[in-house]
N, C-alpha and C positions, 0 to 999 in steps of 0.2 A: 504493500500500500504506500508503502513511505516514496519509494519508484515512484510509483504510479500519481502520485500525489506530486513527487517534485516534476515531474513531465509536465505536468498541468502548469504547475506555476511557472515551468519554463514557456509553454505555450502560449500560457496570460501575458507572463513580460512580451513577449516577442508582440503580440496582439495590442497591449498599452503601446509599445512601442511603434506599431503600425498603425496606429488607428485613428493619429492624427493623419496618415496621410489621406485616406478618406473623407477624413472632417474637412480637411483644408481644400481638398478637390470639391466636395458639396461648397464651401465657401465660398470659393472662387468663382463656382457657378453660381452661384446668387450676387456674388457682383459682378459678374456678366451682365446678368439680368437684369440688374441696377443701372448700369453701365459706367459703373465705377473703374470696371476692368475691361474692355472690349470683349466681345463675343466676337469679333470679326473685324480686322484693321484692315482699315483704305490702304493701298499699295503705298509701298515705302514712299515716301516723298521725303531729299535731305537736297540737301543748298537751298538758297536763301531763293530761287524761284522756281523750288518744284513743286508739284498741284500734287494733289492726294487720289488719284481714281477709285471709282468706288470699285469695291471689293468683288471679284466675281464678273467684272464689266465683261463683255462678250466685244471682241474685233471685229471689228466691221470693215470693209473697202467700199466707198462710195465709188460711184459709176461716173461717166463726163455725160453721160445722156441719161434719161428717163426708160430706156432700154436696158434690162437688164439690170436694173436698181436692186440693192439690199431691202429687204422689208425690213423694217421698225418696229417691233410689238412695244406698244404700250405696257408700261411697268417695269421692262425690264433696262440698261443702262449699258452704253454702249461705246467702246474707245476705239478712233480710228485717227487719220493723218490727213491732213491736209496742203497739197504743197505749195510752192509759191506760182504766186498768179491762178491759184487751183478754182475748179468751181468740180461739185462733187453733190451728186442726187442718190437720195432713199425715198424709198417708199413707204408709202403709209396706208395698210386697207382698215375702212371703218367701214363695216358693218350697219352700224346704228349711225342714221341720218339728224339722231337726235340729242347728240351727246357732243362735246365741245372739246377739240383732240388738241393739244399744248403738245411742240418740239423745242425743248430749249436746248441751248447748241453753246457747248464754251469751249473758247478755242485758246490754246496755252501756247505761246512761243518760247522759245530755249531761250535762258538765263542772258541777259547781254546780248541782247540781238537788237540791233539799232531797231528804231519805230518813229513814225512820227505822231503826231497828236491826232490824223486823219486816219491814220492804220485801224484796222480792225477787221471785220468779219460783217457778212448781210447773209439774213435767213429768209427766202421766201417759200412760201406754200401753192402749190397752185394744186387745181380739181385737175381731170381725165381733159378738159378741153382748153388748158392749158392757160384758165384764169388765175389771177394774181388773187389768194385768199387773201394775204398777209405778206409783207415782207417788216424786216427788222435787224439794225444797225448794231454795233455794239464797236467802241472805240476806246483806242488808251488815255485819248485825252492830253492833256496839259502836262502831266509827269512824264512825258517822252521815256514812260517807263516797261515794258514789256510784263507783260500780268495778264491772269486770265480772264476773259471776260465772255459773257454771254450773252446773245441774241435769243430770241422768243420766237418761233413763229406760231402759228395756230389757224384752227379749222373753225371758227365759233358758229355754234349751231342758230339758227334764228336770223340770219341776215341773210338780207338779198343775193349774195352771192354766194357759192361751195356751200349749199345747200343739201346736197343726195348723200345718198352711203357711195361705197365706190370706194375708187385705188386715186390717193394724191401721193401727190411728188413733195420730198423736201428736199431744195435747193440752197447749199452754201458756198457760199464764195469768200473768197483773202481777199480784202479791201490791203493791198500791201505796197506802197508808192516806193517803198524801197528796194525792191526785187531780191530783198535776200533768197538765197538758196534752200536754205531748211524748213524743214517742211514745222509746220505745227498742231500738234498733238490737239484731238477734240472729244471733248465729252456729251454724250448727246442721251436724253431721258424722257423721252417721252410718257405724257400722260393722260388723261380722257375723264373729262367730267361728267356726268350723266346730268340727264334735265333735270328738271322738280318734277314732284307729283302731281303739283296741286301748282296752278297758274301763280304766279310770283310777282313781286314789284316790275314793272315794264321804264321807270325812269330814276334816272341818279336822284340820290339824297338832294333835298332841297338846300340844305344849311347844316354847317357844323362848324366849331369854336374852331376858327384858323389862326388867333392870336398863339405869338411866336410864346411856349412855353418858359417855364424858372427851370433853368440850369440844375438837373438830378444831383442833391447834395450828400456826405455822407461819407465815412472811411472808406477808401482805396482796401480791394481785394485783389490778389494775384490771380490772374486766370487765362492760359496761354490760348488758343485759339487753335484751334484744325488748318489741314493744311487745302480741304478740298469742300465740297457741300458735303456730302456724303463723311465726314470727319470733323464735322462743322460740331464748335464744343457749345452745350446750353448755356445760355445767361438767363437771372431773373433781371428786376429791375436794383439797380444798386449803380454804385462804383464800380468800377474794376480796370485795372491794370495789368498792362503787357510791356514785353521790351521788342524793337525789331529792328533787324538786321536793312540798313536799303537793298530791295528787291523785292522784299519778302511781303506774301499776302497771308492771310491769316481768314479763317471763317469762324462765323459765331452763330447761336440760332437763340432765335425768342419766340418764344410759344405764344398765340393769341388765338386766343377763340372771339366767339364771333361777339361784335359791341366792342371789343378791347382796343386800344389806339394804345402805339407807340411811339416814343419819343427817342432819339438817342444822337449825342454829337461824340467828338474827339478829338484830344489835346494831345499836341505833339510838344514833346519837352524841349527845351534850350540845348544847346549846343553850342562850344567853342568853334570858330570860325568864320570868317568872312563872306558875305555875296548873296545870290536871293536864287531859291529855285521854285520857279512855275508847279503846282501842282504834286506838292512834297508828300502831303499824306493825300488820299483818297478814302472814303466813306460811301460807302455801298447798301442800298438796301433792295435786297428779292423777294421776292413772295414765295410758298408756298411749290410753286413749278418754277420757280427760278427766272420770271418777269420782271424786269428793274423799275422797280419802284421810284427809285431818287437816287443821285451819285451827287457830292461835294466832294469838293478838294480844296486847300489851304495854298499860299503864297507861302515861303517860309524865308527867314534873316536869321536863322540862330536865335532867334525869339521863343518862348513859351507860347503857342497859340492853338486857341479851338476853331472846331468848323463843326458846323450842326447841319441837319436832314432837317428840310422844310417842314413845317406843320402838318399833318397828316390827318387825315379822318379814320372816325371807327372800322374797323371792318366788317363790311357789310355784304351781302346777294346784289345788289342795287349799284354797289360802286361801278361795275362793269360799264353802265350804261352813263358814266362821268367823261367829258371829252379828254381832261388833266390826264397822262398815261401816270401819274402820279397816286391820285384815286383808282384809276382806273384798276390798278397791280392789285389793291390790297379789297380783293374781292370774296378772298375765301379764308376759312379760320386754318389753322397750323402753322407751320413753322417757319416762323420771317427769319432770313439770313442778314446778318452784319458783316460785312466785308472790308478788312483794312488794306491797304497797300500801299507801303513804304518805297517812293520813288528810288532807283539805284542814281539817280541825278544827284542823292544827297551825299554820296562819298568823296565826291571831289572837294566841293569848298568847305565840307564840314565833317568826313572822315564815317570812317566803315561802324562806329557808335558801338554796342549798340545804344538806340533811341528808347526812352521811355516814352508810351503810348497810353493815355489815360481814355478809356473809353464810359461814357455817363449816360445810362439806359432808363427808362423811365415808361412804366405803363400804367394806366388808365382808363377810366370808362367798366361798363356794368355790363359782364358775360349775359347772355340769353341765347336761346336754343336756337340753331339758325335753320335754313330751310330742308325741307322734308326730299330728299332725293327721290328716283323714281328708282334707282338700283344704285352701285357701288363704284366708286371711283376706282381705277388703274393706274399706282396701287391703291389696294385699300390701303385706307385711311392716312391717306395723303394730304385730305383737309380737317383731320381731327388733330389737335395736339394731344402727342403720347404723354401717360401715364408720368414714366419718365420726365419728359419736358415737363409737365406739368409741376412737377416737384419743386422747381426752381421760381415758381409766381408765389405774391403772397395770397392766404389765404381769405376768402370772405371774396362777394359780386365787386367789391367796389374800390376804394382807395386808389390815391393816387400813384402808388407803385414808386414814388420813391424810397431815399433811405438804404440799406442794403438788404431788401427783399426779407424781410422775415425774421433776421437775425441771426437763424442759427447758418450753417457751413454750405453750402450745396452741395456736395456730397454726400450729407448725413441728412438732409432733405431726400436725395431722391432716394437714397439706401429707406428711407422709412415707407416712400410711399411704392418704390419699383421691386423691394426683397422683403417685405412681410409674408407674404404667401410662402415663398421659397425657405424664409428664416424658420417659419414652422414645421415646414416640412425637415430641416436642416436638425431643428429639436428631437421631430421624433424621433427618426436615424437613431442618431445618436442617444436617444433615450432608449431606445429598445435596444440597441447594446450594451449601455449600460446593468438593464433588468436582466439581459441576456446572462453579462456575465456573472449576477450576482446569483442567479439561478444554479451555476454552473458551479459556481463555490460552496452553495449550501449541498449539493450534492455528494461532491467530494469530501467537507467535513461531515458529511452524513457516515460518509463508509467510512470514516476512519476509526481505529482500535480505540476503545477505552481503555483508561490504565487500570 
């Protein structure tokens, strides 16, 4: 018995001794789950202008003609190339004549590649008969800085033209006055909104508060930024602080559901140096599919200075139908992207830094239930803010969403709201091993010899 007895407690140690490692794998999957730990990272992106592709993207070759075109499936996310002076066609079959098909298209050029402020990319749509649904621009701008930028096209169901189900085309071209050689890397996501149930508002909001908001106040929090959408890190409303490298873009996301309005600017720190560059920092805001909402950028001298995102309206069903493509964007609830990027113009007169970057988020306005779909976006839940996101608002319909969101950490925010399910499941486990092994012991001193 005595054998048989120390075997067991050799088996026990060995089991205490393993049994964290199981603990610590349930763990980890539950901050997966949280997404305190990724469950699935954006392809590596390292130097100060690499983009993050989402995870899983599918390679695509666009065609020079409408012949022979790649299909597009909505929902899924897609990386291909682009060269210079390129123009390159996918295809799009919709099915449903009644659903509203969004191709946003971002196009990444390699690190240090001359641009000028006209450079960029144009997305159009066109139906079977070779009408113009949509086209749309997207430009570096004033930072004569190469950064990824996106164009929008879309299929919008209920206007006079690209009306039927059927096969469209989406056509992208390099707006590239520089004729560099290398080709530029592009991310493309198509997605598909379904109609309403039940007939909906038919014209933009009348009126909404456009006075320029109070400056989001409040202690500074560190919080670095993703390198792509799809790596794009959540923000509540607060303060928060980054450093960056010139070149470098950085993504952010903010969850709004629907009545919520956002506010947010960004302050680029002092620096030793002489001279002035056009378009030093850039502030970026996307909707939901990736529609540019509003883009500012700053003048800089080695000065301390902010630049703020125009006044905004709530997010509404109704914005759609606003002429502003400013309203226009922020038409459905989920996740608004923040986009910074750090001109590489700023290394010469003012040196490789890095820069601190204070960026001050601010939400507002009273959540309510928005409209009644008729079936399910691609993907789902594309216009719902996750769980997750949701963690980092504060709580209650209302308040003005300054302050630092809540108080307590954002990570112990969403660990509470994204790994409770998981935590208890984590308990039991682990409970029932422990009962397991107390079982096992009373057994063992069950058979042992009395003296």
């Amino acid at each position: 018995m005595r054998r048989r007895h120390g075997a067991w407690d050799h088996g026990r140690t060995a089991w205490i001794r393993g049994r964290g490692r199981p603990a610590a794998a349930l763990l980890a999957l539950g901050l997966c789950g949280t997404g305190l730990l990724p469950a699935a990272t954006a392809s590596a992106a390292t130097g100060p202008g690499a983009y993050a592709f989402a995870p899983g993207a599918r390679t695509v070759e666009g065609t020079a003609s409408a012949t022979g075109a790649p299909l597009l499936d909505p929902g899924r996310v897609y990386r291909g190339s682009l060269p210079a002076h390129g123009r390159l066609t996918y295809r799009l079959d919709l099915a449903d004549a009644t659903a509203t098909a969004y191709v946003p298209v971002t196009a990444v050029p390699p690190a240090h590649t001359g641009v000028t402020s006209t450079d960029g990319i144009r997305v159009t749509v066109r139906d079977t008969h070779g009408t113009a649904c949509s086209f749309a621009t997207a430009r570096f701008g004033a930072g004569l800085s190469p950064r990824p930028v996106t164009a929008l096209g879309r299929r919008e169901a209920g206007r006079a033209l690209c009306r039927g189900a059927g096969t469209y085309s989406v056509l992208v071209e390099r707006l590239d006055t520089q004729g560099t050689s290398a080709p530029w890397d592009l991310e493309l996501a198509p997605v598909t909104e379904p109609r309403l149930a039940s007939p909906g508002p038919g014209d933009a909001p009348r009126s909404w508060d456009s006075a320029s908001p109070e400056p989001v106040t409040g202690a500074a929090r560190e919080r670095a930024g993703g390198a792509g959408f799809t790596a794009a890190r959540v923000l509540g409303p607060g303060v928060w602080r980054t450093t960056l490298v010139p070149g470098r873009t950085v993504f952010y996301k903010v969850p709004l559901d629907w009545g919520r309005r956002l506010r947010a600017s960004a302050e680029l720190g002092g620096a030793a140096g002489h001279g002035y560059v056009g378009g030093a920092l850039d502030l970026s805001l996307y909707d939901p599919v990736r529609g540019l909402a509003d883009d500012v950028s700053l003048g800089y001298t080695g000065v301390r200075k902010p630049v703020a995102l125009a006044p905004l309206p709530p997010v509404e069903y109704a914005n759609r139908y606003a002429a502003p493509a400013a309203v226009g964007a922020l038409r459905f609830a989920g996740d608004y992207y923040l986009v910074l990027h750090l001109s590489d113009q700023l290394a010469g007169p003012f040196g490789q830094g890095p820069y601190e970057v204070t960026l001050r988020v601010g939400v507002d306005g009273r959540a309510h239930a928005g409209p009644g779909y008729a079936g399910r976006p691609t993907p789902d839940g594309v216009f719902t803010p996750t769980a997750q996101d949701g963690a980092a608002m504060p709580f209650g319909d209302g308040g003005d969403g300054g302050g630092t969101g809540g108080g307590g950490s954002l990570e112990m925010e969403a660990l509470a709201a994204g790994g409770i399910g998981l935590g208890t499941a984590l308990l039991l486990v682990l409970g029932g091993w422990t009962l397991a092994a107390r079982r096992a012991q009373t057994r063992v001193s069950a058979q042992k010899p009395t003296a």
